[in-house]
LOFIMAR-823472 format. One record per residue: z, y, x of N, C-alpha, C, O in turn; residue in one letter. Coordinates in steps of 0.05 Angstrom, whole numbers, plus 5000, padded with zeros to 4 digits. Atoms other than C-alpha are relative to their C-alpha. Layout:
% residues N
ZYXZYXZYXZYXa/...
END
This chain:
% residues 142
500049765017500050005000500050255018501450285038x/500249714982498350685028501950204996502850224973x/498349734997502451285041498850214966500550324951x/499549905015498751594986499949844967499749924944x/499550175026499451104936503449954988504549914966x/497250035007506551064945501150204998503450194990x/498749745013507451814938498950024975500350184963x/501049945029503451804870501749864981502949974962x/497050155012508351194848502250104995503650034976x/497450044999514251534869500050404968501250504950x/499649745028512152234828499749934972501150054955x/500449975030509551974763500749735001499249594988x/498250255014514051334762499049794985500049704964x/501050335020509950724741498549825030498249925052x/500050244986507850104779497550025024495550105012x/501750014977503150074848497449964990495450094990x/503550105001497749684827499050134970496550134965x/501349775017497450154758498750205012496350245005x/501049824982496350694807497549935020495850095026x/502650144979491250264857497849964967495450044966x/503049995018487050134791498650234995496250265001x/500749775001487050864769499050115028497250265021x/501749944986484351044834497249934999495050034994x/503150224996479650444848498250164972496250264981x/501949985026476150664769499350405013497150515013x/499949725001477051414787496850045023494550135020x/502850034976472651304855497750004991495950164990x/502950065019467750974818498950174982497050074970x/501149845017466251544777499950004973498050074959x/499150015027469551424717502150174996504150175010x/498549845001472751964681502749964979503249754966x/497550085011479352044648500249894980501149664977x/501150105029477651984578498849774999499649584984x/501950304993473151444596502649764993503049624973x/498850184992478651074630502349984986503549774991x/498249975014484251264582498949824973500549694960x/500950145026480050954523499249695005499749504990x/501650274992476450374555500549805016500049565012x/498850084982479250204609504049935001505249835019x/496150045002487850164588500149755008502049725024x/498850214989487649444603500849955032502949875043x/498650034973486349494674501250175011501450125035x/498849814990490150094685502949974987504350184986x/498550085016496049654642501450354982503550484984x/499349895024496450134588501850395016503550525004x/500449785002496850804626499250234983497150154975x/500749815017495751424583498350215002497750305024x/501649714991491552004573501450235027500450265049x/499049814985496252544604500949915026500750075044x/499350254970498751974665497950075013497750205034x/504150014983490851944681500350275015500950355038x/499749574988490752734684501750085025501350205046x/498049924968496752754728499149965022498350125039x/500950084983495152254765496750115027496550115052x/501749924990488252514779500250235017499650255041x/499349794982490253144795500950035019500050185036x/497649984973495953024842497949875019497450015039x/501850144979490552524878498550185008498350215033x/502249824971485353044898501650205015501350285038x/497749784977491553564912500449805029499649865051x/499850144979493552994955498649915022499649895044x/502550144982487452724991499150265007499150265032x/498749734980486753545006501549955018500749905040x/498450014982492253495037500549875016501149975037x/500550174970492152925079497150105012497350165036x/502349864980484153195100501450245008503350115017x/498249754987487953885125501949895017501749975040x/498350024984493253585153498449855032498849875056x/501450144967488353165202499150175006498450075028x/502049824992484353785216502050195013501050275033x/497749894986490954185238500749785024500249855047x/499450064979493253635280497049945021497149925045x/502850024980485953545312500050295016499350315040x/501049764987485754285325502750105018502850265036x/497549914976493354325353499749835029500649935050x/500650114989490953735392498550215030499650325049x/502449694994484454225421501550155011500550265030x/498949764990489354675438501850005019502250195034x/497950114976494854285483501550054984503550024997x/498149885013499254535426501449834987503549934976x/499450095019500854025391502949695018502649485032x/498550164986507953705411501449804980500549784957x/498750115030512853245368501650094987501749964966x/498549825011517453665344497750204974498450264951x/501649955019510853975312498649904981498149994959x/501450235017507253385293502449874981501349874959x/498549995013513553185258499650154970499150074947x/500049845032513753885213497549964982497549964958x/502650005012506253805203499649804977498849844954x/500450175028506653085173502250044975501849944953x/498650025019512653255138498950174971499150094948x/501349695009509353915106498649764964496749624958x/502550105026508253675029498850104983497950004962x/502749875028504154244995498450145025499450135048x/501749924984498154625030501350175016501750165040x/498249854985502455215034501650015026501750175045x/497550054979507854905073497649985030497450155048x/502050064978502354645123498450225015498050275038x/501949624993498155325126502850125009502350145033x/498049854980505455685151500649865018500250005038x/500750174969506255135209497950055010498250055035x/502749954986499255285226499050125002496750115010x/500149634994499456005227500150065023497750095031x/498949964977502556165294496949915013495450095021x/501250194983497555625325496750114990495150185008x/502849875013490755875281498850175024499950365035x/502049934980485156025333499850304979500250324955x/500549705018483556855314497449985005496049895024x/503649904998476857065295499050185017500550375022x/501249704989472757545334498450144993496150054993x/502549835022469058055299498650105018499450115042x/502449924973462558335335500850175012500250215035x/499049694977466659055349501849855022501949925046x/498050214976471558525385497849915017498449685024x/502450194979465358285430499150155006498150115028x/501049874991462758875430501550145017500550235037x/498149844973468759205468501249935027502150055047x/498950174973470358635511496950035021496549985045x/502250064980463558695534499450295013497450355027x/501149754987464459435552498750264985498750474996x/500749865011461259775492500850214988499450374976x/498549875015467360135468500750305008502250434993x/499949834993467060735507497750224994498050454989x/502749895009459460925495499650014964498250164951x/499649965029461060785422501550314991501250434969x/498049795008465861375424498250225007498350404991x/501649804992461161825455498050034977498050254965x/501450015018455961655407501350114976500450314966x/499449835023460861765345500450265007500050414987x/498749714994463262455379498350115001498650355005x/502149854993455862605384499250185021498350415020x/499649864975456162755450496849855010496249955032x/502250124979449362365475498549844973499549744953x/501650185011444262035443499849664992501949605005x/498850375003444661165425498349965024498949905047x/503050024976437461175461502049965029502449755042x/500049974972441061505524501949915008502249875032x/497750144986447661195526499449664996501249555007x/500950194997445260575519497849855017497149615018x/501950104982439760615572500649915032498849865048x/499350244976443360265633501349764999502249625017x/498250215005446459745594498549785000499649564996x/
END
């Protein structure tokens, strides 16, 4: 039984392999209604609103385990990732919680004025807004 089979068990309180059917049918592309009408035997007599939960909490969940591997891949990437972190990370059980552990650590974007200044451009920019020189002419030794 998987980690998230046995957290879906332990929230909406009914039996493993009720829960392993409602997946297995869910995968398959059968929808709730469907499987709430047609399907109750193999899902031993599951309900409409169970299904719903269930469904729901499963893609919140299966989110959340894809995110959580993609944080520790990228703390990995980074040398960052120790056990004391890996720890909070798996413990982390809504997105939220996981997104503030992985704040601090979040690679920053660089916007083009950020590329453009590291590369030197940020001084000729200022001249240019102050209208002190032309783009043409401050831009002709670059």
């Amino acid at each position: 039984m998987t980690d998230l089979v046995q957290q879906l068990v332990k929230e909406l309180a009914v039996r493993p392999n009720q829960v392993e059917a409602a997946i297995k049918l869910i995968d398959e592309g059968a929808s709730v209604p469907f499987i709430a009408r047609y399907r109750k035997e193999v899902t031993q007599g599951l309900d409409d609103t169970q299904l719903r939960q269930l469904d729901t909490r499963l893609s919140y969940l299966r989110d959340l385990y894809e995110r959580r591997e993609k944080v520790i891949e990228s703390l990995k990437e980074q040398d960052k990732l120790s056990d004391d972190l890996l720890a909070r990370v798996n413990a982390a059980e809504t997105k939220n919680a996981l997104e503030e552990i992985y704040a601090p650590y979040r690679p920053k974007r660089t916007s083009k004025s950020f590329k453009a200044k590291e590369a030197g451009l940020g001084p000729i920019a200022a001249q240019i807004f102050a209208e002190q020189v032309e783009p043409s002419e401050a831009l002709a030794g670059f």
